[in-house]
N, C-alpha and C positions, 0 to 999 in steps of 0.2 A: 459472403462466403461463410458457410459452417464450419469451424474448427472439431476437430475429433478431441478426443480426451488425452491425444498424445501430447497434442499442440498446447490445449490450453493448460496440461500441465508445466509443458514448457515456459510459458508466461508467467505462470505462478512462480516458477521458482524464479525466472528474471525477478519479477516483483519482490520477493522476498528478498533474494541479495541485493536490492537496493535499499530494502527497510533493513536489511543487518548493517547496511552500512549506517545509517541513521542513528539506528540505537548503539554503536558500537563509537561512534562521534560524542568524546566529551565535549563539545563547544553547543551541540545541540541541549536546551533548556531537558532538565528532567521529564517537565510534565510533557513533552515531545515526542520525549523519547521511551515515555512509559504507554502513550495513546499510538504511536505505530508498533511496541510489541504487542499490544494489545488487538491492535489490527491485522497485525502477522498473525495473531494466534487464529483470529476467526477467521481470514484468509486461509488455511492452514487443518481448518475444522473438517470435521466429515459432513458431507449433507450436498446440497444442491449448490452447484458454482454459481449463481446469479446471488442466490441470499448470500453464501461466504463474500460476493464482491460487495455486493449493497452495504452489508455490512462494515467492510474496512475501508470502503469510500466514507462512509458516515464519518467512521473515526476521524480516518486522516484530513476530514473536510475540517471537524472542530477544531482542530491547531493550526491548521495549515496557515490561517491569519497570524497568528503568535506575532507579535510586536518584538518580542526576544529569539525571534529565530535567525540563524544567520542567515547571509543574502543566499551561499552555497546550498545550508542546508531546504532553503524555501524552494531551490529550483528541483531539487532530487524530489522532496514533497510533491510538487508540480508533475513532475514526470512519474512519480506512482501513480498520480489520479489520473494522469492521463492515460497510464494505461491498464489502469482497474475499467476506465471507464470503458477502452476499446473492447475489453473482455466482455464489459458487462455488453454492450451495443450487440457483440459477434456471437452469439452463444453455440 
């Protein structure tokens, strides 16, 4: 199924309020919390939706292991990439 530009900006902003909820979590480690704004932001970029995803999967692939993250914050982690990844698969 092809999503239109309505849809998958529907997604993105799901996406996003799940990373504000992230970076807005003191119990989440700093460096967490500074590599999903960082992923919102190029989520968030202008340019082609496949590279803005590729790109904030990468991020949040790098911490997502974090030994210092909490169990909560590791499943919300989990459920952005899962659904960066639907995005990236569905273009």
């Amino acid at each position: 199924m092809v999503k239109d530009d309505k849809q998958m900006q529907a997604s993105v902003d799901q996406i996003t309020k799940l990373m504000d909820s992230l970076i807005s979590d003191t119990s989440v480690p700093k460096n967490v919390r500074g590599a999903v704004g960082e992923a919102k932001a190029k989520l968030n970029a202008a340019g082609d939706y496949t590279e803005r995803v590729s790109s904030a999967i990468y991020k949040i692939d790098e911490v997502s292991t974090d030994i210092n993250l909490p169990p909560q914050a590791r499943t919300v982690i989990w459920n952005i990439l899962s659904a960066l990844e639907s995005i990236k698969e569905d273009p």
